[in-house]
N, CA, C and O atoms as a GROMACS GRO file, in nm:
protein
  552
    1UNK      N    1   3.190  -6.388  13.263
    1UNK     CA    2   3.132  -6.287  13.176
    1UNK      C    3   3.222  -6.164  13.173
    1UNK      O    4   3.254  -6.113  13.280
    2UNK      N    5   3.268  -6.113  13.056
    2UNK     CA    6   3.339  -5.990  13.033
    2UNK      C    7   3.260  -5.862  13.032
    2UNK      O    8   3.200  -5.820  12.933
    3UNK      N    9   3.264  -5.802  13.156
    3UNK     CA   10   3.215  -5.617  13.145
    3UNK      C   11   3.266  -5.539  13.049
    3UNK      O   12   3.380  -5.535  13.002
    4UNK      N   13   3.148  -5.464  13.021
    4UNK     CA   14   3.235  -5.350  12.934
    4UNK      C   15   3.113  -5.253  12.943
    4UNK      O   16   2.996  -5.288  12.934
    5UNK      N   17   3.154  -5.139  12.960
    5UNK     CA   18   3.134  -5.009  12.991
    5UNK      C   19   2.969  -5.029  12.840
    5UNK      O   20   2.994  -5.057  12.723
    6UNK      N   21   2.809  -5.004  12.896
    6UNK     CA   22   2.733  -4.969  12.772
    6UNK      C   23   2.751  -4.798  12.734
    6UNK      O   24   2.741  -4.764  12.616
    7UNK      N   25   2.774  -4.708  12.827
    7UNK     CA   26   2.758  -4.604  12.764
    7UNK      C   27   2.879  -4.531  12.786
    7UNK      O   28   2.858  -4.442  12.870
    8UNK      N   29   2.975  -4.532  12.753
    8UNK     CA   30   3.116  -4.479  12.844
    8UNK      C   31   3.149  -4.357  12.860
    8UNK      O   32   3.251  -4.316  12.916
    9UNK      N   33   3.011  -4.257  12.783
    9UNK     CA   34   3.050  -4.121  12.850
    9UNK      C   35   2.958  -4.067  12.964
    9UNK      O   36   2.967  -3.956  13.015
   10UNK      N   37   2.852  -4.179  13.001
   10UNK     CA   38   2.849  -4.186  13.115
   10UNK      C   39   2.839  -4.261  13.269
   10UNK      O   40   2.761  -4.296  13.358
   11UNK      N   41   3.006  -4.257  13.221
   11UNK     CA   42   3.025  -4.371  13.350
   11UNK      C   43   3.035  -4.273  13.537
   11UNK      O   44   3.069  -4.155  13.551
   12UNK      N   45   3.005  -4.344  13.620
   12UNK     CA   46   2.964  -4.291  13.760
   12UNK      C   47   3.106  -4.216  13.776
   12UNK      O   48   3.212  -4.256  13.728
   13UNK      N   49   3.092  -4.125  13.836
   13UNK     CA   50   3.225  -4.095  13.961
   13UNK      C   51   3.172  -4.013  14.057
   13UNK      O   52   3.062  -3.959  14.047
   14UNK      N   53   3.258  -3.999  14.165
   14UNK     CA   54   3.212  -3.955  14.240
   14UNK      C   55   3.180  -3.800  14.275
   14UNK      O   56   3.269  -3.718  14.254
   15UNK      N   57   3.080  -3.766  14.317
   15UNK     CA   58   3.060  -3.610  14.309
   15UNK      C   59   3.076  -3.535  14.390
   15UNK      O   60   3.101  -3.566  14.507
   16UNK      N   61   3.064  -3.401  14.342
   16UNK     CA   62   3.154  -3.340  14.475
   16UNK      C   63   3.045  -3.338  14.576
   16UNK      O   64   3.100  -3.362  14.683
   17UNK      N   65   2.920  -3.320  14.593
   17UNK     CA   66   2.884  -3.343  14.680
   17UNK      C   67   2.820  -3.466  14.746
   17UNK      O   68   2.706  -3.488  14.788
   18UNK      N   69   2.952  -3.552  14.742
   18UNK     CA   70   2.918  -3.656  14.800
   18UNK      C   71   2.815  -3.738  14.806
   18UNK      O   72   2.744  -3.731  14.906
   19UNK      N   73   2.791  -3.806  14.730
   19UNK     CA   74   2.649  -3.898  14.740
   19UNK      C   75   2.674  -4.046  14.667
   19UNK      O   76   2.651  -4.040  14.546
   20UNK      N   77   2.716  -4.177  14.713
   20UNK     CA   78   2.734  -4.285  14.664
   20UNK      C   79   2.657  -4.384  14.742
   20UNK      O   80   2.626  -4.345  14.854
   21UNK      N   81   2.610  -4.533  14.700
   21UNK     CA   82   2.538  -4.647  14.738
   21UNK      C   83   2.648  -4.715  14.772
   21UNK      O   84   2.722  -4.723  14.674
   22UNK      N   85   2.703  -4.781  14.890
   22UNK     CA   86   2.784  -4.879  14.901
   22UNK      C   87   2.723  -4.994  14.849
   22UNK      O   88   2.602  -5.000  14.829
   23UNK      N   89   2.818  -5.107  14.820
   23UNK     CA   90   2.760  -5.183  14.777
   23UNK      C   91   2.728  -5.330  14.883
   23UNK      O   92   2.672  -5.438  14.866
   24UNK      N   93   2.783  -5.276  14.972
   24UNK     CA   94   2.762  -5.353  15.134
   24UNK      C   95   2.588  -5.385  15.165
   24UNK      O   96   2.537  -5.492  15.200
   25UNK      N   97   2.534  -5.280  15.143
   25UNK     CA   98   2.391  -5.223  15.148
   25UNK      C   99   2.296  -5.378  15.054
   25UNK      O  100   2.192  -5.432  15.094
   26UNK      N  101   2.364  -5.409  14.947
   26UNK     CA  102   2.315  -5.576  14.890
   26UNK      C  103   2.430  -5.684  14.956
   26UNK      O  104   2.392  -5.782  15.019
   27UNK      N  105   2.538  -5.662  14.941
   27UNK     CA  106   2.637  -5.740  14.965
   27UNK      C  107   2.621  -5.878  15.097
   27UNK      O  108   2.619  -6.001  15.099
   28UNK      N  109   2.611  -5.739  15.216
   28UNK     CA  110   2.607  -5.771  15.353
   28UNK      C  111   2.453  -5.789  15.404
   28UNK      O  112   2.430  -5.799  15.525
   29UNK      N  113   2.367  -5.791  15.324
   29UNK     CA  114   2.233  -5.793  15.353
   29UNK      C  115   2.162  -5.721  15.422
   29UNK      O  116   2.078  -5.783  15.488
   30UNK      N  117   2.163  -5.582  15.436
   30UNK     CA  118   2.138  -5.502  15.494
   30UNK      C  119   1.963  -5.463  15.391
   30UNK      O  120   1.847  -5.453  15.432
   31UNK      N  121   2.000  -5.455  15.307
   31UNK     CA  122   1.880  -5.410  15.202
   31UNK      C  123   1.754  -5.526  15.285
   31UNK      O  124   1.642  -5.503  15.330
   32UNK      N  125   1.835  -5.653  15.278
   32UNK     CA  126   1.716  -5.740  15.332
   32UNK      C  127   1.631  -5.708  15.441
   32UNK      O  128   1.511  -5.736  15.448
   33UNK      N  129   1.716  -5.637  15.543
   33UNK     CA  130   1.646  -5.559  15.700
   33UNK      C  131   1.532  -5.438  15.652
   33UNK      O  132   1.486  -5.373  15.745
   34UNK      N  133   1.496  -5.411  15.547
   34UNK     CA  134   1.382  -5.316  15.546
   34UNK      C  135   1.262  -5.314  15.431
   34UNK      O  136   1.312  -5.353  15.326
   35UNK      N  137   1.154  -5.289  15.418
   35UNK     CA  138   1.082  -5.286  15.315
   35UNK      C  139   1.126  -5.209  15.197
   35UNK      O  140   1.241  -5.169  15.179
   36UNK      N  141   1.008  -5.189  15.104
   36UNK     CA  142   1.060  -5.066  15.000
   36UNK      C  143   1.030  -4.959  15.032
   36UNK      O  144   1.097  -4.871  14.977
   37UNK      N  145   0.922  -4.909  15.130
   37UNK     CA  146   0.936  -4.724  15.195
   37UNK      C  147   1.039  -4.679  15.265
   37UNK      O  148   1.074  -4.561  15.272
   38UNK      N  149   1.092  -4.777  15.319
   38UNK     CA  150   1.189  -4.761  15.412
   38UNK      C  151   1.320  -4.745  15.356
   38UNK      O  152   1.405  -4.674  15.410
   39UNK      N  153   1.344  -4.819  15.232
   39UNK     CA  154   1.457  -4.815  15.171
   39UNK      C  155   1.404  -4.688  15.035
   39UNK      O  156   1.476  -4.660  14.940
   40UNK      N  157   1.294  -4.641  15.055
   40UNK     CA  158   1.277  -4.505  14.944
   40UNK      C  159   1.353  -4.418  15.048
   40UNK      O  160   1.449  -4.354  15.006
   41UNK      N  161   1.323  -4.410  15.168
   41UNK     CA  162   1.366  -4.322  15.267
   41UNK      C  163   1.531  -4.312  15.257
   41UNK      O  164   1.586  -4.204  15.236
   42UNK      N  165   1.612  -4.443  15.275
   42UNK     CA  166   1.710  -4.472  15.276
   42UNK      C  167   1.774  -4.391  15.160
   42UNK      O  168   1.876  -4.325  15.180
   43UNK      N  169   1.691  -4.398  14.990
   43UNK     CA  170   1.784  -4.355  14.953
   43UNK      C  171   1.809  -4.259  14.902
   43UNK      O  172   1.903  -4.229  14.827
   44UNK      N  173   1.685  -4.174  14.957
   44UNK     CA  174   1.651  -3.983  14.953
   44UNK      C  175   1.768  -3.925  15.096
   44UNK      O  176   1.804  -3.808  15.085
   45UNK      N  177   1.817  -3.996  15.209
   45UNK     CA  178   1.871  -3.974  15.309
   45UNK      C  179   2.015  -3.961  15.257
   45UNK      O  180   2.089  -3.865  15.276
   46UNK      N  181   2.053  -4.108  15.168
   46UNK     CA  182   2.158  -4.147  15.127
   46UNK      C  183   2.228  -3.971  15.032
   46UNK      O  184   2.324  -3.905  15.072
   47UNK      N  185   2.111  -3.929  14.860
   47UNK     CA  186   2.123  -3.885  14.837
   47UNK      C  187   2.141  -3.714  14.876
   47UNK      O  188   2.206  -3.642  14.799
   48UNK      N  189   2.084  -3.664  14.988
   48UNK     CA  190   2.034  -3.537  15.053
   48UNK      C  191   2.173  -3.531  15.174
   48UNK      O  192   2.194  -3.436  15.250
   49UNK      N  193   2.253  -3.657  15.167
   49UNK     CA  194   2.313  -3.626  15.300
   49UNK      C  195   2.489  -3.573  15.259
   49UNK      O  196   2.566  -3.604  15.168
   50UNK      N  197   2.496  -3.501  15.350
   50UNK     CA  198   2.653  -3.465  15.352
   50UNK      C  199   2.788  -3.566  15.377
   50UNK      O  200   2.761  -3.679  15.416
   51UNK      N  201   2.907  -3.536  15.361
   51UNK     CA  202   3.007  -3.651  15.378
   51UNK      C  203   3.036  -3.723  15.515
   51UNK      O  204   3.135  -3.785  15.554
   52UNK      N  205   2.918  -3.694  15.576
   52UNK     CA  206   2.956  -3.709  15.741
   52UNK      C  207   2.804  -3.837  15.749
   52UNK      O  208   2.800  -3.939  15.816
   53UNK      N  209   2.708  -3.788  15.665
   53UNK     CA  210   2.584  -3.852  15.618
   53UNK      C  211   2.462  -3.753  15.686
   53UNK      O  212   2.341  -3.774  15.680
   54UNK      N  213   2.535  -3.631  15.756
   54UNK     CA  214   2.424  -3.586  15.822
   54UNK      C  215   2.303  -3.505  15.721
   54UNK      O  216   2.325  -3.456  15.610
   55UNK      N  217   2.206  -3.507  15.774
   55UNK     CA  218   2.081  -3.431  15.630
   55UNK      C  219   1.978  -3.356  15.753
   55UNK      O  220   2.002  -3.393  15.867
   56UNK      N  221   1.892  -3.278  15.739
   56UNK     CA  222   1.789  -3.256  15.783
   56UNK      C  223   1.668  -3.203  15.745
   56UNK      O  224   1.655  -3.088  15.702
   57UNK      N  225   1.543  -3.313  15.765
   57UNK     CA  226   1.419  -3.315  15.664
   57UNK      C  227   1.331  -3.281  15.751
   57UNK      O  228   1.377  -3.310  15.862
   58UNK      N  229   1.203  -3.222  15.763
   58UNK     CA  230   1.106  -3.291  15.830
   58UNK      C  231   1.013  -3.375  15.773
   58UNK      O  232   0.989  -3.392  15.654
   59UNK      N  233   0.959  -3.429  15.875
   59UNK     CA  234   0.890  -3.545  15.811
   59UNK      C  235   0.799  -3.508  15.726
   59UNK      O  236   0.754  -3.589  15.644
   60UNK      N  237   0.748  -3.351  15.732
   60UNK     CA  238   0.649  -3.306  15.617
   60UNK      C  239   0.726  -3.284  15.483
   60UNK      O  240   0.665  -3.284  15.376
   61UNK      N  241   0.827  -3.269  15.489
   61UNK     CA  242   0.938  -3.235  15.360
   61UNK      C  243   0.945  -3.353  15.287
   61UNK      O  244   0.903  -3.368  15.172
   62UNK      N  245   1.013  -3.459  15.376
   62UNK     CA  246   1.022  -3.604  15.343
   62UNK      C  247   0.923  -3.637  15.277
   62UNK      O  248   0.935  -3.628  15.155
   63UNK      N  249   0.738  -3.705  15.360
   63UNK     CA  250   0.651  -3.716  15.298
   63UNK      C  251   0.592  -3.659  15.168
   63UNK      O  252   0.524  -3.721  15.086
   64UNK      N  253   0.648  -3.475  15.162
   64UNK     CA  254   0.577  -3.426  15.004
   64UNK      C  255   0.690  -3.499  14.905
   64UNK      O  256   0.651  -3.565  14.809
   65UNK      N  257   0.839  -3.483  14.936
   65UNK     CA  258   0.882  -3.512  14.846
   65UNK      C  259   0.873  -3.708  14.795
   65UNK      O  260   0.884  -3.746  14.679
   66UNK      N  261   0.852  -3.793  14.904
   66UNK     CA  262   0.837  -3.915  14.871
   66UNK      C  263   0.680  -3.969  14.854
   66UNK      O  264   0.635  -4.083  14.859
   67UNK      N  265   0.633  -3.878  14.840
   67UNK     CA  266   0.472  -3.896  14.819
   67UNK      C  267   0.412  -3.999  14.978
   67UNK      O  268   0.312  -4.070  14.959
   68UNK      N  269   0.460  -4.000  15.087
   68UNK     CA  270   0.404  -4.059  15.161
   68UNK      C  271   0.302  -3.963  15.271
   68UNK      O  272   0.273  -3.844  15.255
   69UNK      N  273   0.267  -4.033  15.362
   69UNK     CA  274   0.193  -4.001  15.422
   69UNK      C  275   0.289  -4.005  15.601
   69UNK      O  276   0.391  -4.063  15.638
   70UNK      N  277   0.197  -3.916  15.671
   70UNK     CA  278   0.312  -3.890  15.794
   70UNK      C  279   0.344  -4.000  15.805
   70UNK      O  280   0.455  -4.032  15.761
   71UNK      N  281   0.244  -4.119  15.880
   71UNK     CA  282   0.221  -4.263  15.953
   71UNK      C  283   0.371  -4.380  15.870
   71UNK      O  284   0.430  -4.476  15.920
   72UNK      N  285   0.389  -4.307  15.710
   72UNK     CA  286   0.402  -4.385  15.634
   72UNK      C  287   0.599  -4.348  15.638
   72UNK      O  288   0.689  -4.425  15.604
   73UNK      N  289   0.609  -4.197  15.695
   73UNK     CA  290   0.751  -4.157  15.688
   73UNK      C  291   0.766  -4.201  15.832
   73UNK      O  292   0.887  -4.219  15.838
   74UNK      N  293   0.715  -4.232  15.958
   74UNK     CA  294   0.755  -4.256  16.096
   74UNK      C  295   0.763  -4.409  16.056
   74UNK      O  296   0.848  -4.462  16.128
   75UNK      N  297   0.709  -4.497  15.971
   75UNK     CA  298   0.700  -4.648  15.995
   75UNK      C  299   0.847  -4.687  15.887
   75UNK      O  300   0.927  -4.774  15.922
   76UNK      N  301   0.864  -4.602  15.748
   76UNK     CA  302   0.993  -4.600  15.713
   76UNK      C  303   1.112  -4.574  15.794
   76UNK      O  304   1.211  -4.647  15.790
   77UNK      N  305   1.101  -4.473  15.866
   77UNK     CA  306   1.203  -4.419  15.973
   77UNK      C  307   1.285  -4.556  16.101
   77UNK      O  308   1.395  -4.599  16.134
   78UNK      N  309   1.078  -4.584  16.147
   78UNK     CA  310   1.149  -4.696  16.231
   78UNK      C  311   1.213  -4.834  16.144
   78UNK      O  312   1.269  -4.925  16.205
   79UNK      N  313   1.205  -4.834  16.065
   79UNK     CA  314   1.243  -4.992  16.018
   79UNK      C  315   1.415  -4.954  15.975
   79UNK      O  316   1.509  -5.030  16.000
   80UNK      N  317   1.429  -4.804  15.897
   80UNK     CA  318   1.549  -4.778  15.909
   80UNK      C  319   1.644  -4.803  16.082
   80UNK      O  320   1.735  -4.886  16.087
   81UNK      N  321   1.609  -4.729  16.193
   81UNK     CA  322   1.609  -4.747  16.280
   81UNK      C  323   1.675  -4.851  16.360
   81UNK      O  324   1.766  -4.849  16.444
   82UNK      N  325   1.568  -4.985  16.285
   82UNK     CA  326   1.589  -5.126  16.380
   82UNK      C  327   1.722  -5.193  16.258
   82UNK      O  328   1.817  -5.266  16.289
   83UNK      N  329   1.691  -5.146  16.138
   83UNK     CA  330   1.786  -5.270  16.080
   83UNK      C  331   1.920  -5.176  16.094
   83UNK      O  332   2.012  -5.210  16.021
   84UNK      N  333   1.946  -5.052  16.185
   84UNK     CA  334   2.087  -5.010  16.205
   84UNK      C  335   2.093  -4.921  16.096
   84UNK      O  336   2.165  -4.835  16.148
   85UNK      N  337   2.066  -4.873  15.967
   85UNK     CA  338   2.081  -4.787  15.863
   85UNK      C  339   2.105  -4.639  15.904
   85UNK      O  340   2.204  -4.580  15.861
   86UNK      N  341   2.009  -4.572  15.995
   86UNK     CA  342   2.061  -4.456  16.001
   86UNK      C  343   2.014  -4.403  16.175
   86UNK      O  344   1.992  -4.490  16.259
   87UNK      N  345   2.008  -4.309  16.198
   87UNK     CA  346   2.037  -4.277  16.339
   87UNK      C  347   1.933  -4.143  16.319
   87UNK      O  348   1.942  -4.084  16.211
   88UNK      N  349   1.859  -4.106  16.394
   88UNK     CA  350   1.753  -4.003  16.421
   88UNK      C  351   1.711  -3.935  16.529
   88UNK      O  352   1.630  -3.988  16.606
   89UNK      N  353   1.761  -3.807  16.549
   89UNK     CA  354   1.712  -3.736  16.635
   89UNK      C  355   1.657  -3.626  16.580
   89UNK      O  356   1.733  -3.544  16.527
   90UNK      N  357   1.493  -3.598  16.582
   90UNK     CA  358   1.451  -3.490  16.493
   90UNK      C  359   1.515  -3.369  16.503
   90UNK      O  360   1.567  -3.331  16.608
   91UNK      N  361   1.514  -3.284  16.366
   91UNK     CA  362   1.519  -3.298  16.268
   91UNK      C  363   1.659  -3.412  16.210
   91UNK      O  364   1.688  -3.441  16.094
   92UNK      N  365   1.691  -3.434  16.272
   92UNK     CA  366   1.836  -3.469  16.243
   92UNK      C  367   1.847  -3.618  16.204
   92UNK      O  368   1.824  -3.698  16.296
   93UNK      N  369   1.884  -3.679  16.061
   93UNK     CA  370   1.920  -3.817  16.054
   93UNK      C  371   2.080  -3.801  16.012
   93UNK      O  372   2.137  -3.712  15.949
   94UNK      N  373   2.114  -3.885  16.054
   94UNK     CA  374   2.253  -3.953  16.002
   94UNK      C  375   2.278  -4.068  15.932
   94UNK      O  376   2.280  -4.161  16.013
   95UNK      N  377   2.299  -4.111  15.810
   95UNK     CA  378   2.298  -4.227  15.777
   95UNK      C  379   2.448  -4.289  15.837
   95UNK      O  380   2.561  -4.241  15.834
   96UNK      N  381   2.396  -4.417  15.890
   96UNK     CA  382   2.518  -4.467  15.924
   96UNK      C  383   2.620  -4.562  15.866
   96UNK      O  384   2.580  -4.659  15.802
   97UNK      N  385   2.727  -4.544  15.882
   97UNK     CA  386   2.838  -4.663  15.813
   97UNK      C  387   2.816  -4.756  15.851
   97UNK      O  388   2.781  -4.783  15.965
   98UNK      N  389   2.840  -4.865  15.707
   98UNK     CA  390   2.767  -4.993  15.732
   98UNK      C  391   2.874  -5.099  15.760
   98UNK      O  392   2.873  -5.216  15.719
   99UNK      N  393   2.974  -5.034  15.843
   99UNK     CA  394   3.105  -5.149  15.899
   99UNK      C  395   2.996  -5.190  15.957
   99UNK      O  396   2.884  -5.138  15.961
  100UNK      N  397   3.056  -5.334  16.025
  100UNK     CA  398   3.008  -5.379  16.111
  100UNK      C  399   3.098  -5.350  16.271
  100UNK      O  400   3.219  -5.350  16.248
  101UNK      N  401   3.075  -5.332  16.386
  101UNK     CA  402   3.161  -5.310  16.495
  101UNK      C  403   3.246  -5.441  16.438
  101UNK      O  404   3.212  -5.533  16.363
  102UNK      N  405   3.427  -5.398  16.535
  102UNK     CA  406   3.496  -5.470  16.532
  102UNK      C  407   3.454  -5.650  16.610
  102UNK      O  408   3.507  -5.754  16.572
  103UNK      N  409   3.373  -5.641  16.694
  103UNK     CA  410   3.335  -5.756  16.754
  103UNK      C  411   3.227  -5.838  16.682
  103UNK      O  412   3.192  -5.955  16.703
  104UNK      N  413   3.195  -5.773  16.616
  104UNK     CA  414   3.073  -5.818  16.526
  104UNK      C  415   3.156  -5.868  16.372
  104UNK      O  416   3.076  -5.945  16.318
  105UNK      N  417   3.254  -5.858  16.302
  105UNK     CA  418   3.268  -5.828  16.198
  105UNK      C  419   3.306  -6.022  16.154
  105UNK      O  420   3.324  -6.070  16.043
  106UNK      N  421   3.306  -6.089  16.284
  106UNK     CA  422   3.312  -6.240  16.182
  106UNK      C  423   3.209  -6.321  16.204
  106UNK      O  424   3.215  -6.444  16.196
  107UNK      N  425   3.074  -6.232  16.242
  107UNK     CA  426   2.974  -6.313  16.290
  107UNK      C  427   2.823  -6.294  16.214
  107UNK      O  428   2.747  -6.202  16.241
  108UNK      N  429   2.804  -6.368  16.141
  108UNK     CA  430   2.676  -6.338  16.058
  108UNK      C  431   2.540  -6.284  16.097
  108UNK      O  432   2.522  -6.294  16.218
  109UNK      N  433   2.448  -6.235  16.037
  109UNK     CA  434   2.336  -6.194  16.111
  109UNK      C  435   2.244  -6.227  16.176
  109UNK      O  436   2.144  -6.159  16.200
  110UNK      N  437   2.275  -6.379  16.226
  110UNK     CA  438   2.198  -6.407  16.260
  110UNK      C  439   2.310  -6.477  16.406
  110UNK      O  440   2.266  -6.566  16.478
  111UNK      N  441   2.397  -6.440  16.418
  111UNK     CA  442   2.480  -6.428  16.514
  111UNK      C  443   2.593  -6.522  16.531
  111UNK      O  444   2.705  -6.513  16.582
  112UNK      N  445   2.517  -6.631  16.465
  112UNK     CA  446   2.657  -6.747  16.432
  112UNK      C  447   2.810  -6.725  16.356
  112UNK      O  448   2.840  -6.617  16.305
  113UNK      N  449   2.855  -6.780  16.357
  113UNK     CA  450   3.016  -6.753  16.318
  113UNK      C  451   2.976  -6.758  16.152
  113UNK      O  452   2.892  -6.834  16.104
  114UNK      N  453   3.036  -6.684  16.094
  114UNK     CA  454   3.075  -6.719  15.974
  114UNK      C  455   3.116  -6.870  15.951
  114UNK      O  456   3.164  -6.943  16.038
  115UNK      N  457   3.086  -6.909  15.799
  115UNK     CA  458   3.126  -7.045  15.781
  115UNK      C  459   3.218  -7.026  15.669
  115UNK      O  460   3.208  -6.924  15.601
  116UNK      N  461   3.320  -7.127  15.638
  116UNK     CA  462   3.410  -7.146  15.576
  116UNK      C  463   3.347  -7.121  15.439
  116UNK      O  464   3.399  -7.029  15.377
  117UNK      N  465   3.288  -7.157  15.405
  117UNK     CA  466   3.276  -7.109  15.247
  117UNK      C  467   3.148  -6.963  15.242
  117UNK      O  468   3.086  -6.940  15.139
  118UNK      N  469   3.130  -6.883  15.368
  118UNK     CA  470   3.100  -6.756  15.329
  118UNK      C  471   3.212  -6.705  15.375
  118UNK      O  472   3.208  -6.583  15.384
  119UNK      N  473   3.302  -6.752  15.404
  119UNK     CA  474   3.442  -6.666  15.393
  119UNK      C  475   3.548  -6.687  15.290
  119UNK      O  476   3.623  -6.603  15.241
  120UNK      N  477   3.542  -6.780  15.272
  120UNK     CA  478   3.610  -6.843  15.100
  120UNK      C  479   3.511  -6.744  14.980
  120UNK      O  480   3.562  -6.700  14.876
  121UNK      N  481   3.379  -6.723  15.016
  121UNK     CA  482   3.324  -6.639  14.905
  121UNK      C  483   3.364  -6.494  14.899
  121UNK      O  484   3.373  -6.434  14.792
  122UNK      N  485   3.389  -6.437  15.019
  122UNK     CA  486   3.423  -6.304  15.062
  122UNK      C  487   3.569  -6.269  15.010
  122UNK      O  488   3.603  -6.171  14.943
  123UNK      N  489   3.646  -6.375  15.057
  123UNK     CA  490   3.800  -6.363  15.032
  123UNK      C  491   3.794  -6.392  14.838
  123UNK      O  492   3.874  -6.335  14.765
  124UNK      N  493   3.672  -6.500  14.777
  124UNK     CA  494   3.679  -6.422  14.624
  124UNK      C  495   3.670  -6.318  14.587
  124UNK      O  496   3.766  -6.285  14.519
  125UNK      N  497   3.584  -6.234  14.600
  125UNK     CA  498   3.526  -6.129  14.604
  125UNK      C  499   3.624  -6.012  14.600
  125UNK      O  500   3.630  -5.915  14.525
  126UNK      N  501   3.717  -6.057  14.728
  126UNK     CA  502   3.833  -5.963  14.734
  126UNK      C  503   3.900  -5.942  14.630
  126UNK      O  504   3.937  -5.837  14.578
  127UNK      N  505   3.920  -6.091  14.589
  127UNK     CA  506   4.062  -6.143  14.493
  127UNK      C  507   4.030  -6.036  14.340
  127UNK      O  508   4.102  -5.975  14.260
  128UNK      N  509   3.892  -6.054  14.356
  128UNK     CA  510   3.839  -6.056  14.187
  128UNK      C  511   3.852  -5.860  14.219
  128UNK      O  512   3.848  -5.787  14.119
  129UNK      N  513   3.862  -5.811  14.326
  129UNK     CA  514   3.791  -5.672  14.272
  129UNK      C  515   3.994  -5.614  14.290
  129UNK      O  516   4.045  -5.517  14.233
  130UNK      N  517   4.056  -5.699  14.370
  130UNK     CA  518   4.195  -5.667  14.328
  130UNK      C  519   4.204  -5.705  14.230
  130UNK      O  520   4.177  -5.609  14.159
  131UNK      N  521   4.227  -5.794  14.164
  131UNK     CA  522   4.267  -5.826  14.004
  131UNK      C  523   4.204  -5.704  13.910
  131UNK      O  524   4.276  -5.625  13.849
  132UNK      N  525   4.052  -5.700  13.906
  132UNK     CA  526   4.034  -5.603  13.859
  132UNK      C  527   4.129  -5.464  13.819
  132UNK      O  528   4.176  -5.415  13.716
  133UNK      N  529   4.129  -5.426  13.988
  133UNK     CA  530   4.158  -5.290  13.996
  133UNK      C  531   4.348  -5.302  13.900
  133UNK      O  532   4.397  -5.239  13.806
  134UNK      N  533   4.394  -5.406  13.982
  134UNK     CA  534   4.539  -5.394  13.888
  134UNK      C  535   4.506  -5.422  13.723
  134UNK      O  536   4.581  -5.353  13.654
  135UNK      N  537   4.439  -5.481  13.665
  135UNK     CA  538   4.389  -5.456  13.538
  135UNK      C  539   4.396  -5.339  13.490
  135UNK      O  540   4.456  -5.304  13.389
  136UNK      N  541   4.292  -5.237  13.607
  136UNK     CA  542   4.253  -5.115  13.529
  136UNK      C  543   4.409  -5.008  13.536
  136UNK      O  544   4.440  -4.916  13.462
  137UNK      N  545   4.478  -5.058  13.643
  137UNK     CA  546   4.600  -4.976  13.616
  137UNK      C  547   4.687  -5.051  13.502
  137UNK      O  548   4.789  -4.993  13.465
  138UNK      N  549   4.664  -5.140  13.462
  138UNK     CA  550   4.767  -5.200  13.333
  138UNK      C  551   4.746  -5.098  13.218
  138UNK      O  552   4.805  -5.112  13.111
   0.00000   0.00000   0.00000
């Protein structure tokens, strides 16, 4: 299928104050590790946070602005928490980079090795977003 830009005067870039979705977050299955409050949380944290990812809310700030309820911003928080997304010490979250540690990085989530054709898919993936990119410099 051939992309092409639907609205091209407004295409994304990046802003100065820093705020982008990796695309690791679907890619690497990370989105899969949390519900949808948890990932509303995720992506008011994502948007509110500085280039370092640090932000600071309280949970009453959080809740008015995401329409939740306290019970409902501590149970988002923990699920962020467990699936690794961001790091919390009140007031203080950090969203975290979604490398994986170096020891971790050929082993799937569920701890087994990568298999040859989710690494044949990965190494497409690569190919296609290099080709791309030398495209866009042609």
């Amino acid at each position: 299928m051939q992309k092409r830009l639907l609205v091209p005067s407004r295409v994304r870039r990046i802003p100065c104050q820093f705020s982008w979705i990796d695309q690791r977050l679907v890619r690497d299955h990370y989105i899969e590790r949390a519900d949808c409050t948890a990932l509303a949380l995720y992506l008011f944290l994502l948007t509110v946070a500085d280039a370092q990812g640090l932000s600071y809310y309280a949970d009453e700030s959080v809740g008015r602005i995401l329409s939740l309820r306290p019970e409902q911003v501590a149970t988002a928080r923990a699920g962020l928490l467990r699936a690794g997304l961001i790091a919390y010490e009140a007031p203080l979250y950090q969203v975290l980079a979604l490398d994986a540690p170096p020891s971790a990085k050929r082993v799937a989530q569920n701890g087994a090795p990568r298999s040859r054709v989710q690494a044949s898919e990965a190494l497409r993936s690569l190919r296609e977003v290099l080709r791309q990119t030398l495209e866009e410099r042609s």
